[in-house]
C-alpha positions in Angstrom: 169.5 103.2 112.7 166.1 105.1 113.5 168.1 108.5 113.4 169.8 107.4 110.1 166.4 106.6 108.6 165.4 110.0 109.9 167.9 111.5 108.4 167.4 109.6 104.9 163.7 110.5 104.8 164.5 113.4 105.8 166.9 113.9 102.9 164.2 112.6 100.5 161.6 115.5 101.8 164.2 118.0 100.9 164.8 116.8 97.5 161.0 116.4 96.8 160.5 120.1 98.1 163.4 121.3 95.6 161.9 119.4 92.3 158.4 121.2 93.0 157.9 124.7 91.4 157.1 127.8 93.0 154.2 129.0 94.9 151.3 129.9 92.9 149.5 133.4 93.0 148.2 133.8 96.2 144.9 135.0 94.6 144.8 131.3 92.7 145.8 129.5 96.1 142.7 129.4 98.4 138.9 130.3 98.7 140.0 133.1 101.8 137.5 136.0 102.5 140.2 138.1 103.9 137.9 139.4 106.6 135.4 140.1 104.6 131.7 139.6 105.9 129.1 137.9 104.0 126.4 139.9 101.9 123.6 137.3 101.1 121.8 139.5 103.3 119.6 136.1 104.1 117.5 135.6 107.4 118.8 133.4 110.4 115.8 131.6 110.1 116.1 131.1 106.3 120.0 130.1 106.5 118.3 127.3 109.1 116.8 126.3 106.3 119.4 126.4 104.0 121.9 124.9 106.2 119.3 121.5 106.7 118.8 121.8 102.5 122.9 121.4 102.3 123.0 118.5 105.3 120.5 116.6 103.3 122.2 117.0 100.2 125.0 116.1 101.3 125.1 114.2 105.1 126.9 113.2 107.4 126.8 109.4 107.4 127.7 106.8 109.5 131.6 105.5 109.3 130.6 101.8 108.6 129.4 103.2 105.5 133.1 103.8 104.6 134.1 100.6 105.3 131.2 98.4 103.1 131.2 100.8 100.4 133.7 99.4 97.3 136.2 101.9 96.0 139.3 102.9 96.1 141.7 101.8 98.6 142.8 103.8 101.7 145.3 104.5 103.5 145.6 102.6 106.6 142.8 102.8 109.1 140.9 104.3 106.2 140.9 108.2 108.2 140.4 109.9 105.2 137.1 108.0 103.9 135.8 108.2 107.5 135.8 111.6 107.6 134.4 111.8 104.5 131.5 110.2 105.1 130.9 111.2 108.3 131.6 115.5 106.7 128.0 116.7 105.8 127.3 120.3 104.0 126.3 121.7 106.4 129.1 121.6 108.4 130.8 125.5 108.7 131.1 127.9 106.6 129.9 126.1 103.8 125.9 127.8 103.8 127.0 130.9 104.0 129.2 130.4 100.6 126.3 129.0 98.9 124.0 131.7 100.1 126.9 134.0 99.1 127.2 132.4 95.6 123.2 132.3 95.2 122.7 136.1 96.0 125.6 137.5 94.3 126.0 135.1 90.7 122.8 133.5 89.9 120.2 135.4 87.7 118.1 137.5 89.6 114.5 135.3 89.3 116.9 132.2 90.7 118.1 134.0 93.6 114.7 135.4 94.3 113.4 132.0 93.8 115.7 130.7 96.4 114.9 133.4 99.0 110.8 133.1 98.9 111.5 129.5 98.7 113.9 129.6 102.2 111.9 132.3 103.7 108.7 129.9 103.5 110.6 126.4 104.8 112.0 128.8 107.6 107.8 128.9 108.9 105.6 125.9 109.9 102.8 126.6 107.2 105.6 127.0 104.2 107.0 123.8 105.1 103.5 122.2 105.2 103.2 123.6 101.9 106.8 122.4 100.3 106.8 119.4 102.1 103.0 118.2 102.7 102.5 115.2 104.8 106.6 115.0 105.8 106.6 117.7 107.9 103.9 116.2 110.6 104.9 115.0 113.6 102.9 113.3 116.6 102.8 109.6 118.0 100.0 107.7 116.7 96.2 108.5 117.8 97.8 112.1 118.7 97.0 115.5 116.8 99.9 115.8 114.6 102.2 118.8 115.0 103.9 120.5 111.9 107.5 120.9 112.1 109.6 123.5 110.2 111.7 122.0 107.7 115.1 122.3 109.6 113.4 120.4 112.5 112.3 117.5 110.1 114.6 114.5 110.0 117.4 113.8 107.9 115.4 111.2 105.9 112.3 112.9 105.4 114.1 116.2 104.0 116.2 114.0 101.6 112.6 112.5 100.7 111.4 116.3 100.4 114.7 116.9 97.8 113.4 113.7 96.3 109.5 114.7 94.9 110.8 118.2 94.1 113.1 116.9 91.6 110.5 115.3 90.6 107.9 117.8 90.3 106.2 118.4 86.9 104.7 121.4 87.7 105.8 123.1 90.7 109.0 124.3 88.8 110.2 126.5 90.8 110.5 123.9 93.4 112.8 122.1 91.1 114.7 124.9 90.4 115.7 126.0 93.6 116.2 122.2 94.3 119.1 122.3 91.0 120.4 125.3 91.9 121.0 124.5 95.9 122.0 121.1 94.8 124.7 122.8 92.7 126.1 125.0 94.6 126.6 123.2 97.4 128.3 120.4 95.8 130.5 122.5 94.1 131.7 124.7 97.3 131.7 121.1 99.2 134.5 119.7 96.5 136.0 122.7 95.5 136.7 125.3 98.3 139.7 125.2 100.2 141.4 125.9 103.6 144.6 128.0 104.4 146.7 125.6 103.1 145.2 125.4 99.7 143.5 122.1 100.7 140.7 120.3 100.5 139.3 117.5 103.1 137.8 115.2 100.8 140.1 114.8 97.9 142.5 112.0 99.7 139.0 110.4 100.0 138.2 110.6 96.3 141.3 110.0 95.0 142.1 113.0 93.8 145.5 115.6 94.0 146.9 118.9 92.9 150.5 119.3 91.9 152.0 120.5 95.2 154.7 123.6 95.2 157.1 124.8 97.4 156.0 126.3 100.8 157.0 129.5 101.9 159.5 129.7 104.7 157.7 130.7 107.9 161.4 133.1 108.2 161.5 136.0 106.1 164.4 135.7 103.8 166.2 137.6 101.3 163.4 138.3 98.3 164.1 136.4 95.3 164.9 138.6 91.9 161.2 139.4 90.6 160.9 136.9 87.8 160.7 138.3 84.3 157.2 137.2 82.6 156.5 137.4 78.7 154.6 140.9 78.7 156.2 143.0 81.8 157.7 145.5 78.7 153.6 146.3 78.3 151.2 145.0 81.2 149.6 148.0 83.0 148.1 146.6 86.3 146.0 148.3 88.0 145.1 146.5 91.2 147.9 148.2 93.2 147.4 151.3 91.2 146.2 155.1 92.1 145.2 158.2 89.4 148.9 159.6 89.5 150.8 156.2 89.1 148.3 155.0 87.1 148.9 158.0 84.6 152.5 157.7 85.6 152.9 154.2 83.9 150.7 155.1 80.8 153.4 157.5 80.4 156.3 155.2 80.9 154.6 153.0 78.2 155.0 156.0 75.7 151.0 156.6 75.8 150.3 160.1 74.8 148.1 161.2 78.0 146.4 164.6 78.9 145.7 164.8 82.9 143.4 167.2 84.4 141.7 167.2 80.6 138.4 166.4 82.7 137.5 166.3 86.6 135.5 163.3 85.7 138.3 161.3 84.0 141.7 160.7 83.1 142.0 160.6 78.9 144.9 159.2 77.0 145.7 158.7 73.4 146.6 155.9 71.2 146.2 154.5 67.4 144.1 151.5 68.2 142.0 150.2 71.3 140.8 146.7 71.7 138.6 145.7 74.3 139.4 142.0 74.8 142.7 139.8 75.0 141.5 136.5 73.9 141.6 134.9 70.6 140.6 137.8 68.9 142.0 140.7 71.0 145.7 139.2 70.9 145.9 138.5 67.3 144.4 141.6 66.4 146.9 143.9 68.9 150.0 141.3 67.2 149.0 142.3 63.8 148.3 146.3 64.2 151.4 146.8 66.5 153.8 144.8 64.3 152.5 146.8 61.4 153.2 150.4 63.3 150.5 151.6 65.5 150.1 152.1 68.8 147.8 150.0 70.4 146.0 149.8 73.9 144.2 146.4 74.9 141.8 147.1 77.9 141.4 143.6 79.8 139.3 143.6 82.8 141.3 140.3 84.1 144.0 140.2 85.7 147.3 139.1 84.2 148.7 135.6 85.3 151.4 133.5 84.4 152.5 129.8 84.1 154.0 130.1 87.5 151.2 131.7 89.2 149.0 128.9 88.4 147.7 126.9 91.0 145.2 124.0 89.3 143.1 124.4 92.4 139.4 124.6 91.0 137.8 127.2 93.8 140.1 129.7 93.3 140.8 129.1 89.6 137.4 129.4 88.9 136.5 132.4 90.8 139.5 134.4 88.9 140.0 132.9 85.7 136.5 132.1 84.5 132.8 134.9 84.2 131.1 135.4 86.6 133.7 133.1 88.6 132.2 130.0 86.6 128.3 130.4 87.9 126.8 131.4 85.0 124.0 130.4 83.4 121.4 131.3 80.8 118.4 133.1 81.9 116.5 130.2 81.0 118.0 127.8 82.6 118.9 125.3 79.8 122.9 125.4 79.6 125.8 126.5 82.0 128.5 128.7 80.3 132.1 128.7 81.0 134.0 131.7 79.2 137.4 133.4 80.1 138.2 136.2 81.7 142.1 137.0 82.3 144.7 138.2 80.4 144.7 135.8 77.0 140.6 135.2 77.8 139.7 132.0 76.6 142.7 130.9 75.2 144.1 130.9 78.7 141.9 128.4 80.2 140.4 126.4 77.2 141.9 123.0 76.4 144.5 123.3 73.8 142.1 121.5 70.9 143.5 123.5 67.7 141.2 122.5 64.7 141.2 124.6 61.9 137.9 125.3 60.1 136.4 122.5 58.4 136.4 122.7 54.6 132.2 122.4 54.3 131.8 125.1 56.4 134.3 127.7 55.0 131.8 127.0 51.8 128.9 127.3 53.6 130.1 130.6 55.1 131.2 132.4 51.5 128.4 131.1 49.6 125.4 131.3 51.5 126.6 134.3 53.6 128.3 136.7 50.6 131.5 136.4 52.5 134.3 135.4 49.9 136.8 135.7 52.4 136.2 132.6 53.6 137.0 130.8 50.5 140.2 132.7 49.5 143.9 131.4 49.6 143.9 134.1 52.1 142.2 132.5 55.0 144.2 129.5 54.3 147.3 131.3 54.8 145.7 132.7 57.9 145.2 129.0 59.5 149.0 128.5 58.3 150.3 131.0 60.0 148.0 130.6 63.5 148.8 127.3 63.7 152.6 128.2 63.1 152.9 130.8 65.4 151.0 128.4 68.0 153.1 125.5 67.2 150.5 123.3 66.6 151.2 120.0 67.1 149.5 116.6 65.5 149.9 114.0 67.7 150.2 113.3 71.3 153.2 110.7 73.3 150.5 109.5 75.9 147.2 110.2 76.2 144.9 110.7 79.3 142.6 108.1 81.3 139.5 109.2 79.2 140.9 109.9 76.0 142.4 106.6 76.5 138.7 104.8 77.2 137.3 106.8 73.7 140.0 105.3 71.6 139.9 101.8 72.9 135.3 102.0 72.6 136.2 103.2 69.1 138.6 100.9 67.9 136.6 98.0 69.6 133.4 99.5 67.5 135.5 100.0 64.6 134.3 103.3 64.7 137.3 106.0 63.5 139.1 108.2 66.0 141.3 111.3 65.1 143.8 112.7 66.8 143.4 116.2 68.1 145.8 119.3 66.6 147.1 121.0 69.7 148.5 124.1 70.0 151.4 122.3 72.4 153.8 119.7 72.4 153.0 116.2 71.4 154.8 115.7 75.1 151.8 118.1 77.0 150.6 115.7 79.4 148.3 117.9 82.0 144.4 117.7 82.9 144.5 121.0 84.5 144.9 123.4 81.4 141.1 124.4 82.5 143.1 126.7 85.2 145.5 128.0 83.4 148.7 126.1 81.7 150.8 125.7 84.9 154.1 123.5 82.5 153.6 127.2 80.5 153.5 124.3 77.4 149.9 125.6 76.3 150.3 128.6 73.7 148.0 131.0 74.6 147.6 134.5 73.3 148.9 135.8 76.6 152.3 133.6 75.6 152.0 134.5 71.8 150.0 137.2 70.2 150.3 139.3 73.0 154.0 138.9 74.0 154.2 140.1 69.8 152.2 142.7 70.3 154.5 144.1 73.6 157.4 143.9 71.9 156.0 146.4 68.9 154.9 148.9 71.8 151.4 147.8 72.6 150.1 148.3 76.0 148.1 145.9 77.8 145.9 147.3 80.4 144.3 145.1 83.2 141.5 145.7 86.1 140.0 148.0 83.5 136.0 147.3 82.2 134.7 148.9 79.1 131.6 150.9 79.5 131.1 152.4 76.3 132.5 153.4 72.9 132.9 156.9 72.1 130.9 157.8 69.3 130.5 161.6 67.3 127.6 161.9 64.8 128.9 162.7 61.1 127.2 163.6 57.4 126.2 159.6 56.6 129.7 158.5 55.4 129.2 155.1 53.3 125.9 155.1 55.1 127.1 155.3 58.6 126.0 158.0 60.4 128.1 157.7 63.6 132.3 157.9 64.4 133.6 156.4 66.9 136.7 158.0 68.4 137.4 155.8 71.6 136.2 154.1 74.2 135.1 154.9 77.7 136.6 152.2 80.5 136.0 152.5 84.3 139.0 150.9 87.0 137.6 148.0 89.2 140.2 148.7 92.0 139.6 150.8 94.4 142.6 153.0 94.2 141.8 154.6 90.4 138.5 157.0 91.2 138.4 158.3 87.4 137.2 156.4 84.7 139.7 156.4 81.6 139.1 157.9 78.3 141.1 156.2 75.7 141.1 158.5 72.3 141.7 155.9 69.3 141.4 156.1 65.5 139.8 152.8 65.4 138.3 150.9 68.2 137.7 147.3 68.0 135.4 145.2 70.4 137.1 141.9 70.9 135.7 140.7 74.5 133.7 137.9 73.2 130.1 136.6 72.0 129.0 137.7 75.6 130.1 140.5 76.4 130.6 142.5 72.4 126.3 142.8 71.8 125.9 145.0 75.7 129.3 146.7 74.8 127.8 147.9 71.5 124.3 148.4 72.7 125.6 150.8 75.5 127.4 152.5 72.8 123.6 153.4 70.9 124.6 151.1 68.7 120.8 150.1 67.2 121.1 146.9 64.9 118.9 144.7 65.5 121.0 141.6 64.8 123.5 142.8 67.6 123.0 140.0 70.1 121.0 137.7 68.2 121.8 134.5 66.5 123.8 133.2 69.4 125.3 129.7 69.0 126.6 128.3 72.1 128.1 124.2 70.3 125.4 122.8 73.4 127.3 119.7 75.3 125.3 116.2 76.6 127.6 114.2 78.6 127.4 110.5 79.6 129.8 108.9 82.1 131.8 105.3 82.4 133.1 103.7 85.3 136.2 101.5 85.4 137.5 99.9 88.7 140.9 99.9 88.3 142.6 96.9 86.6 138.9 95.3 85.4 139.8 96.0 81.9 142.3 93.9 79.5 144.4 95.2 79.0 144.1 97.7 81.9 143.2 101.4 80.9 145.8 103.6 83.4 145.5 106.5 84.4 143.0 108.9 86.7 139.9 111.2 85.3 141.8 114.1 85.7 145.2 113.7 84.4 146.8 114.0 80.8 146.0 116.0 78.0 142.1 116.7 78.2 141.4 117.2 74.3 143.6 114.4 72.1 140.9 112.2 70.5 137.9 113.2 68.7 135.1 110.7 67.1 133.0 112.2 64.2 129.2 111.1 64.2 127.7 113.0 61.8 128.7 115.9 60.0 127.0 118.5 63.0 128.0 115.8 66.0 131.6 115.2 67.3 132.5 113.4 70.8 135.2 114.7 72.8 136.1 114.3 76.2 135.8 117.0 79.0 138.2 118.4 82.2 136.0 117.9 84.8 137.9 118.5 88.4 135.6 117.2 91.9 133.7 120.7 91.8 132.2 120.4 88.5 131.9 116.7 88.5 129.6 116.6 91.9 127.6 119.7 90.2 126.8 118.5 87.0 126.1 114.7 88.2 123.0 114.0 89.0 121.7 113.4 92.9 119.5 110.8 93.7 120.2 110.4 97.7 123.1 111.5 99.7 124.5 108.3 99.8 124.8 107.5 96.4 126.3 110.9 95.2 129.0 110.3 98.0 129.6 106.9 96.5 129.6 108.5 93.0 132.2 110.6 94.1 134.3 107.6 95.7 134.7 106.6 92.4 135.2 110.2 90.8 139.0 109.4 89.7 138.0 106.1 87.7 135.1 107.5 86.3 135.6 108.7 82.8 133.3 111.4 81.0 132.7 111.9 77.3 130.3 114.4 75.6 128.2 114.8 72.6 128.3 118.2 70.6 126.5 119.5 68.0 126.6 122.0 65.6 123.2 123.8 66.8 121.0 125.5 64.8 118.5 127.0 67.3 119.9 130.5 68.1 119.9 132.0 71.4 119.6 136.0 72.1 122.3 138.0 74.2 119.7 140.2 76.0 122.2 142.1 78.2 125.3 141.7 80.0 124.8 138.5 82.0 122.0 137.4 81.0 121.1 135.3 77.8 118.7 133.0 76.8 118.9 129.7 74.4 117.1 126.9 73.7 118.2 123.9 71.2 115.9 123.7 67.9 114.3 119.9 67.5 116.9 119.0 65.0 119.9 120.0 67.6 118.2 117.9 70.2 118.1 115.0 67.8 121.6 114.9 66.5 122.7 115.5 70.4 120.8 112.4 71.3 122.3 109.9 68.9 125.9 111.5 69.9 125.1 110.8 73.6 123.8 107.1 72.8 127.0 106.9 70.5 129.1 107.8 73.8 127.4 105.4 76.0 128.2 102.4 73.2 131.7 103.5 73.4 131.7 103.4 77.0 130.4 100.0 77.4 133.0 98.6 74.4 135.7 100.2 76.2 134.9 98.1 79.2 133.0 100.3 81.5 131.0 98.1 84.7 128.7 101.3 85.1 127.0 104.2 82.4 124.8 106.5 83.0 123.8 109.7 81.5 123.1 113.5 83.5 119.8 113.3 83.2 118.0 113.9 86.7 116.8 110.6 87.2 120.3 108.7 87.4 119.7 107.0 84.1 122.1 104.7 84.4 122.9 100.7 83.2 125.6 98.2 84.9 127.3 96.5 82.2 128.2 93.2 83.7 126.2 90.4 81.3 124.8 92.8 79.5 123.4 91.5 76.4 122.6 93.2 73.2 119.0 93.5 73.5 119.6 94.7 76.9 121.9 97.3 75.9 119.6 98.8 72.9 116.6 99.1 75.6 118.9 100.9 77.7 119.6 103.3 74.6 115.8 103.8 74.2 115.3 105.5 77.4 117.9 107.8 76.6 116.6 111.4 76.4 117.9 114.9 75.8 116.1 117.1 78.3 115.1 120.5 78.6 116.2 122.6 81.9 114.5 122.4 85.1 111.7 125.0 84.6 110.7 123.4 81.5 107.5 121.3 82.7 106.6 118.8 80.0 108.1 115.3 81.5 109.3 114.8 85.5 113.1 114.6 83.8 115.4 117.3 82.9 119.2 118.0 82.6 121.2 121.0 82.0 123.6 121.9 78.8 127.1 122.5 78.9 129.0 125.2 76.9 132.5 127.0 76.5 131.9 127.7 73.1 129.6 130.9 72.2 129.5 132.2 68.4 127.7 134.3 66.1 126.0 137.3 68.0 127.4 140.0 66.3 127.5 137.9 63.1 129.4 139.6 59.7 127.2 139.4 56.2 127.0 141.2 53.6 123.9 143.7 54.3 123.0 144.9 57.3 119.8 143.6 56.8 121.1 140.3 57.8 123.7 141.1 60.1 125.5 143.1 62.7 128.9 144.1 61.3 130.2 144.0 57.7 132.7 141.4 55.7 135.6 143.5 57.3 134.0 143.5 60.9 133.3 146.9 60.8 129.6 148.3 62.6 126.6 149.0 59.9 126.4 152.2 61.6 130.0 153.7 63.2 132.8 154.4 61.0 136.2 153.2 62.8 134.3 151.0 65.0 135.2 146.5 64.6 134.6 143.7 65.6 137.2 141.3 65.9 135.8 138.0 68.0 133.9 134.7 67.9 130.9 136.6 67.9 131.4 137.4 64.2 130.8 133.4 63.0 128.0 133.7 60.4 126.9 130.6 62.0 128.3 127.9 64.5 131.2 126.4 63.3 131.1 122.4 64.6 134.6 122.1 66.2 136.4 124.4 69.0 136.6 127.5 67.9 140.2 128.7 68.4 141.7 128.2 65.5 138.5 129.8 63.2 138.3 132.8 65.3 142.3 133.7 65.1 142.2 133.3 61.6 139.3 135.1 60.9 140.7 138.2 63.1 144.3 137.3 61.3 142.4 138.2 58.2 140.2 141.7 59.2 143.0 142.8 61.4 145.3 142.9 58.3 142.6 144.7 56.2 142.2 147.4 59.2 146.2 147.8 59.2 145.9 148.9 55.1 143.4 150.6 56.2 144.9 152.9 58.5 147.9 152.9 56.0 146.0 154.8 53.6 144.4 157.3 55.7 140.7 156.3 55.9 140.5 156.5 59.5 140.9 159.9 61.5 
């Protein structure tokens, strides 16, 4: 009977194995160095510090703790919780990858901040300093001694954490406290071992679809599986100069080798810098309509199948900056796209096309009647067709599930969200990369159009410049541009590539389009300015399982991420956000190790909604990687009555536990809550500045994966960067074709206004062509 069982379990493992899907990319699998040593360049004595900063943020606590702390249940004898309590961050490698992450993405002053701030709590008198009283030592009646801040106990450096989040004035305390406090969280959650694993997630209640494992045997390779845009992908990570040229060729580019010993140059109708919701429409439309076009993406191209949902990984490929970026100010955390289909790729399938007040707004205060044409409305039409956008959804996720039951228990209305995916799309991981390949993307759309009408997309490539050739004043431009400059970041190409193009068109986002054109000697002062980022203020809810009636199924991270929206006001909408264990343990706030480990006990039954405005305030794109923004009065206004119109949500859809990210914990347990109790609760709620703003002991940090408006169109260049067809002020033949063109911010996720938009000016630079004006 035992062998039989064997067998029969056996049996069962095999049939599992066979229903999951293939292996991921191996670059989307793990958080592996390869061998590669670590370049924080930080001193042994300031990783000491570091390394105590990390155990107090996160410690190792005792394993009773585990078994008095509610939560979810464990498996027997409760293994995984034990070690999770008892794992602290500054266990292994873990430092070193926030010391790593510090050095190499923060902004510059943060980094620096962090190493003066290390360097001084690696000495006796810095820590005195930083510290104060807490870092004496000595019995009573003795002289006291004064201990570095590594050799202070556990208690007094979480105390130390403590008063510098506090601090009012000592900012850069505080900022050094939110960045460590950050990182370390999210490496904790989100790095993985060999095997694409993470300790803690059993612990947290938290899983990754699992694929097949490779046999440890070599075997006979599978046929290489045919993806949507093999006819046209260039990639050159495996690449050198001659097969590099080699496949140009084969793609029936025009190239001239040996025209330069400095680079390679080929020749084409159109290049586009950019693959996202502007690049791919644009390359669809100009390739169906004849010409040959080149889109230079400096992602890599993945597919459904390579995606592996793991966040470390994911984030380090898919996302800027692998997903550490912030503005130079330190108010909001960006989250922008860069692979093959950019944002579209890894945003969360909302699909809402351009609200009618705005399209108004646009055409008559900006002297832009395409906005108000049957035109554009045909251009929504046919986005949404070709992305078969879909109105309603079968089931609906754990949090969209807790907005729609606060709303209908408020009587407040609650729309479903368009998708551009099946009303059947059930996965929280879209974040990462589609994985069902459900999600229509432009890498599944646009681009696999564009491929079939000969365009070629080029990956592992980074614009540097445009090519521009001074002419007699032209319509009052006194600049052509005839290409683009692009530099390899493999190491096999050693020449940059000169692509020669009738028309060149910047489509790499609100970002990354202002440095692109200011490296260019592009001069308008309006490039980069005007930057509108839809700022985010979350709250949270918790909801034991089965506490609710009826009960509200379901896990944080699972279903569709996007398919209920509540309207506030006409600038506020609440939506509900993919936040994986990474991300959640970042943006929470800490109060002591203890509680953030029992937070994150509860991480799969805790459900997050957001406020989002419609800002006003414009932010400035200063350079590449480094902007700054700051919410006007009125944005901060309208974002707090959306956040207290989340937390009443919460609470009516049966939450024991709210609380907002503000720095303090702000936080209310529901149970016999009354309603007086409840509005004083909503008093105290705040929208705070970022940690080096000074005014109150509080602060919190936006969210955005939105960014508009920094190259906006108009209708003189007096008041903008580009005109009503996209093109520059001041180069002939040179567009714009991305979200960075929005006169203003447009209230709702952007997808479906930038697509149109380009669907419109790509058209317009296709008759263009037609009839000659561009040579």
């Amino acid at each position: 009977m035992a062998v039989q069982g064997g067998d029969g379990q056996r049996k069962e493992e095999e049939e599992e194995e066979k229903g999951r899907r293939p292996g991921p990319h191996p670059l989307l699998r793990g958080w592996r160095r390869d061998g590669r040593k670590y370049t924080h360049g930080l001193h042994p004595t300031q990783m000491e510090a570091l390394r105590a900063m990390c155990g107090a943020f996160i410690p190792s606590l005792p394993a009773e703790e585990a078994a008095g702390a509610g939560g979810r249940a464990d498996p027997p004898g409760g293994k995984d919780l034990e070690r999770f309590y008892l794992a602290s961050a500054a266990d292994a490698a873990i430092p070193d990858e926030v010391a790593e992450l510090m050095v190499t993405r923060c902004i510059r002053e943060a980094a620096l901040l962090g190493w003066v701030v290390l360097w001084m709590l690696g000495t006796r008198l810095g820590t005195l300093l930083l510290c104060g009283t807490l870092s004496l030592s000595g019995a009573a009646g003795e002289l006291p001694s004064v201990r570095r801040f590594a050799d202070m106990p556990l208690e007094r450096r979480e105390v130390a954490l403590q008063r510098w989040n506090r601090t009012r004035w000592l900012f850069p305390l505080r900022i050094v406290f939110a960045l460590v406090k950050i990182l370390s969280h999210y490496v904790f959650y989100a790095m993985v071992n060999e095997k694409s694993k993470n300790p803690h997630w059993n612990a947290i209640g938290y899983r990754v679809e699992e694929w097949r494992e490779e046999p440890e045997e070599p075997v006979a390779p599978a046929p290489a599986r045919s993806r949507p845009l093999d006819n046209g992908v260039v990639e050159t990570r495996a690449l050198n100069d001659t097969t590099l040229l080699r496949s140009l060729a084969d793609k029936g580019l025009a190239v001239k080798p040996g025209s330069s010993a400095a680079h390679h140059t080929v020749q084409c109708d159109v290049v586009i810098v950019g693959s996202g919701c502007g690049g791919g429409v644009t390359a669809a439309m100009l390739a169906s309509a004849g010409y040959k076009v080149v889109v230079v993406e400096k992602g890599d191209y993945y597919t459904a199948d390579d995606y592996s949902s793991i966040e470390g990984p994911s984030m380090e490929r898919l996302f800027e900056n692998g997903g550490i970026f912030c503005t130079s100010n330190v108010t909001t955390m960006l989250f922008t796209g860069t692979t093959v289909g950019g944002g579209s790729a890894v945003n969360w399938s909302a699909s809402i096309r351009t609200p009618g007040e705005v399209l108004q707004e646009w055409s008559r205060e900006h002297g832009l009647p395409l906005f108000a044409s049957p035109g554009y409305q045909q251009a929504m039409d046919a986005v949404c067709a070709r992305l078969g956008v879909t109105d309603g959804c079968l089931e609906e996720g754990f949090q969209n599930k807790v907005v729609r039951r606060g709303c209908e228990a408020l009587g407040l209305p609650v729309d479903a969200v368009p998708r551009n995916s099946s009303k059947g799309h059930y996965c929280g991981s879209c974040n990462f990369g589609c994985p069902t390949g459900d999600k229509r993307g432009t890498d599944t759309t646009w681009l696999v159009d564009a491929v079939k009408h000969g365009a070629v997309v080029l990956t592992g490539y980074k614009a540097d410049r445009f090519i521009l050739e001074r002419i007699s004043g032209k319509n009052g431009r006194s600049k052509k541009c005839v290409g683009l400059m692009a530099t390899c970041l493999s190491n096999g190409i050693t020449k940059k590539l000169r692509i020669e193009a009738k028309v060149s068109i910047s489509a790499c986002g609100a970002l990354m389009t202002p440095p692109l054109l200011r490296n260019s000697g592009l001069k308008n002062r309006h490039i980069g300015r005007n930057l509108h980022l839809h700022p985010v203020s979350m709250a949270w809810g918790y909801f034991p399982e089965n506490k609710q009636g009826p009960p509200i199924t379901g896990k944080s991270y699972e279903g569709g991420i996007i398919t209920s929206m509540h309207r506030v006001t006409e600038r506020t909408i609440i939506e509900t956000p993919a936040l994986s264990p990474g991300g959640f343990a970042a943006m929470v706030p800490w109060e002591s190790g203890r509680d953030m480990k029992e937070r994150m006990r509860r991480f799969a039954r805790t459900a997050h909604a957001f406020a989002l405005v419609r800002d006003r305030g414009a932010g400035t794109v200063d350079c590449e990687g480094r902007l700054r923004f700051t919410p006007s009065r009125d944005d901060t206004r309208e974002l707090r009555n959306g956040l207290r119109r989340v937390l009443r949500i919460l609470v009516a859809a049966g939450a024991v536990e709210v609380g907002t990210h503000r720095s303090d914990g702000l936080r209310l347990r529901c149970k016999g809550v009354c309603d007086e109790d409840l509005e004083a609760f909503l008093d105290e709620v705040t929208i705070e500045k970022g940690p080096m703003h000074s005014t109150t002991d509080k602060w919190a940090v936006f969210s955005s994966a939105h960014q508009m408006g920094s190259c906006r169109m108009g209708s003189n260049s007096k008041d903008s960067a580009v005109d009503g067809s996209g093109e520059s002020w001041e180069a002939e033949g040179l567009y714009v074709c991305d979200g960075s063109l929005l006169p203003t911010a447009v209230g709702v996720n952007p997808m479906i206004t930038i697509q149109s938009l380009t669907y419109c000016l790509s058209k317009d630079i296709a008759e263009s062509l037609a009839h000659g004006k561009k040579h």
